[in-house]
N, C-alpha and C positions, 0 to 999 in steps of 0.2 A: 504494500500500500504506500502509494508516495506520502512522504511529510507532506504536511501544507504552511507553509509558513505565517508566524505570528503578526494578528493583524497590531495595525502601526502601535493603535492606543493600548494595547497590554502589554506589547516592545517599549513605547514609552514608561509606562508605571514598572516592567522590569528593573528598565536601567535606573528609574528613580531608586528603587530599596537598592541599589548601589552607585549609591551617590558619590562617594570616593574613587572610586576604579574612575567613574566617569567624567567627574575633574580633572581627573590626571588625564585621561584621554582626551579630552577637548582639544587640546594646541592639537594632536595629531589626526584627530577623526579624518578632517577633510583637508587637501591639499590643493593648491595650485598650480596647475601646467601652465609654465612660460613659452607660450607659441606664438608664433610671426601673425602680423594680421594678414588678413586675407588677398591673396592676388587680383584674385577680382570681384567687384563691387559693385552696388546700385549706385547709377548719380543721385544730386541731392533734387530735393523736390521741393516747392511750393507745399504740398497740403500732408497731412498729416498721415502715415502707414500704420499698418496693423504687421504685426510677427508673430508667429503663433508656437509654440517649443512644449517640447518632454522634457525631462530631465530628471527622474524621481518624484519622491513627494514634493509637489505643488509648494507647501509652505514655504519650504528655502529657497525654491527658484524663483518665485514672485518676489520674494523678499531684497533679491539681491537687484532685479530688475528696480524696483521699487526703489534703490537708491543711487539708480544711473541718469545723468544729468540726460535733459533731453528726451525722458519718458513723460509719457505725462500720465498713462494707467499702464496698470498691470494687476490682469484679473487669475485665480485659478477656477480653474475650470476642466473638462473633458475635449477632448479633442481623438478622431480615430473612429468612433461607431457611432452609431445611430439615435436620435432625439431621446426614442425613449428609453433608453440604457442608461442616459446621462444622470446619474445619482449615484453617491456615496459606495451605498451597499452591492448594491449592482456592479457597479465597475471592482469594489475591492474582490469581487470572484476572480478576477480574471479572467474572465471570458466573455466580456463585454466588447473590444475589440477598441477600445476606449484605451487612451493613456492619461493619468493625471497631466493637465498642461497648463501653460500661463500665455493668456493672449496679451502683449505688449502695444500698444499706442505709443507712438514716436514722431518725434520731430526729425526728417533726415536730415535738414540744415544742422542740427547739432549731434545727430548722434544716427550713422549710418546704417543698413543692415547688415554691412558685414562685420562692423564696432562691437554689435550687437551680438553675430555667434562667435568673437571672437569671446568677449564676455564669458557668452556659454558653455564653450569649450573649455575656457581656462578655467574658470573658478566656480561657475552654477552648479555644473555638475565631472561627474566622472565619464570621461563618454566611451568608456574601453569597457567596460559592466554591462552584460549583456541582459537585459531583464530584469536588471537588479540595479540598486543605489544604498550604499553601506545598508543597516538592518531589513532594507524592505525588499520585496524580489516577487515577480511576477510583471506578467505581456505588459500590465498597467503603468510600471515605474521601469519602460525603457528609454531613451535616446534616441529622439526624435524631431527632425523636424519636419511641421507643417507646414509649404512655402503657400502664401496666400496670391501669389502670382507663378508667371514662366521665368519673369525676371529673379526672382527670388529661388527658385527652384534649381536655377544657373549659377547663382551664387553658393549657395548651398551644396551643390554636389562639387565645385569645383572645389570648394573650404576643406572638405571632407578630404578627397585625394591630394590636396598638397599638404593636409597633415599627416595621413599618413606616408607620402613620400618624405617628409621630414624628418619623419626617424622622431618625431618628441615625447611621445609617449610608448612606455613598453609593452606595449601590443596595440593591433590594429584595432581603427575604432570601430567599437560596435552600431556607432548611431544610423538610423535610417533617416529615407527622405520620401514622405509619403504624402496624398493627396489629401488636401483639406476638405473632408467633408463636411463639417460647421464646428461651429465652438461655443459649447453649453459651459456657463458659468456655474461654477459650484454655489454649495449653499454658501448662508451668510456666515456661517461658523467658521469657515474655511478662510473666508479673505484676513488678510493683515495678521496674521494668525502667529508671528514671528512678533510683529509689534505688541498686539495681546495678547502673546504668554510666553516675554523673554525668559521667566526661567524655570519653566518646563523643561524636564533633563533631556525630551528628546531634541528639543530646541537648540540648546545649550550644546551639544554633541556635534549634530548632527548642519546647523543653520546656521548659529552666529557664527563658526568659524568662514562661511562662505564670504560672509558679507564682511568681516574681517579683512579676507583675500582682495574681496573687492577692493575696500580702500588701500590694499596695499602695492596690488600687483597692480591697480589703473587707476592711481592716484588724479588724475585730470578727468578723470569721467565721473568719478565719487562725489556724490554729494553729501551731507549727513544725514536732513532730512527727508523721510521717505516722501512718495507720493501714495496716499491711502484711496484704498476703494471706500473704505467709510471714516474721510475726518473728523 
């Protein structure tokens, strides 16, 4: 009988009754790949873009978006399967055909879409984890992007192959590039959900180290304050 692995919120109340091990873990939970940005890119635009990404659980990747100059939202949400699969319990099955994702709103005068998986790649998430993002694992928390144009979908497969021609990370990346079929915003419990419970152990582990990375590894993109789905 295959395991089924543990869903997020008993992974989190685990690591809380060891709170110590999980302290000490934080600097290293999550890391950042220092990668070149992108060869090629969208020009800038006039009106305002939508970007649509996997990356794991939702909470950390919105979050980290959430403090890149030049965003103006960043929702979690479903992105991958169909309207009515879109909910919590449904997609944590795995077999909703759903990935946790975060639709981005951007400015490309400030902040381009390839700025943007460069972001992704280096510090949102791990994009060499195939189905999996540290404790969580399953089709929902893979690496993914969903290009909301043909322009976008050009940038995005070429990002993909000149990092792994780069040799920067040790192993090829897992991430796909897949059609957008719409994008259902999660419940209200989910948004800002890194702002609302900094110190949740899974948070603490697993999220603030990203947004850390943020201000560290792209220091000129970081801003401190976030942009919230509910101020």
């Amino acid at each position: 009988m295959p395991i089924r692995p543990l869903p997020r919120a008993l992974s989190a109340a685990l690591l809380a009754t060891a709170g110590l091990f999980a302290a000490n873990a934080a600097g290293a939970a999550e890391r950042a790949f220092i990668i070149p940005p992108p060869a090629v890119d969208e020009p800038a635009t006039a009106a305002q873009e939508k970007a649509v990404i996997a990356g794991g659980c939702f909470w950390g990747v919105q979050a980290v978006f959430q403090h890149v100059k030049g965003v103006t939202s960043a929702v979690s949400g479903y992105a991958g399967g169909q309207a009515s699969t879109a909910d919590y319990d449904t997609v944590s099955g795995g077999r909703s055909g759903h990935a946790e994702s975060v639709e981005i709103t951007y400015d490309p005068k400030q902040v381009s879409y390839g700025q943007l998986l460069q972001i992704y790649f280096s510090v949102a998430h791990d994009p060499t984890q195939l189905n999996r993002q540290g404790p969580d694992s399953g089709t929902q928390y893979r690496s993914t992007v969903f290009p909301t144009n043909d322009s976008q979908r050009k940038v995005a497969e070429a990002y993909i192959a000149q990092l792994d021609k780069a040799g920067v990370y040790p192993k090829a990346l897992a991430t796909t590039v897949e059609p957008l079929k719409g994008f259902y915003p999660a419940e209200g419990y989910h948004q800002d959900y890194l702002v609302r419970h900094p110190y949740s152990m899974y948070i603490m582990v697993n999220d603030v180290p990203k947004v850390e990375n943020l201000a560290k590894t792209f220091p000129a993109a970081y801003r401190d304050k976030p942009v919230l789905v509910n101020p």
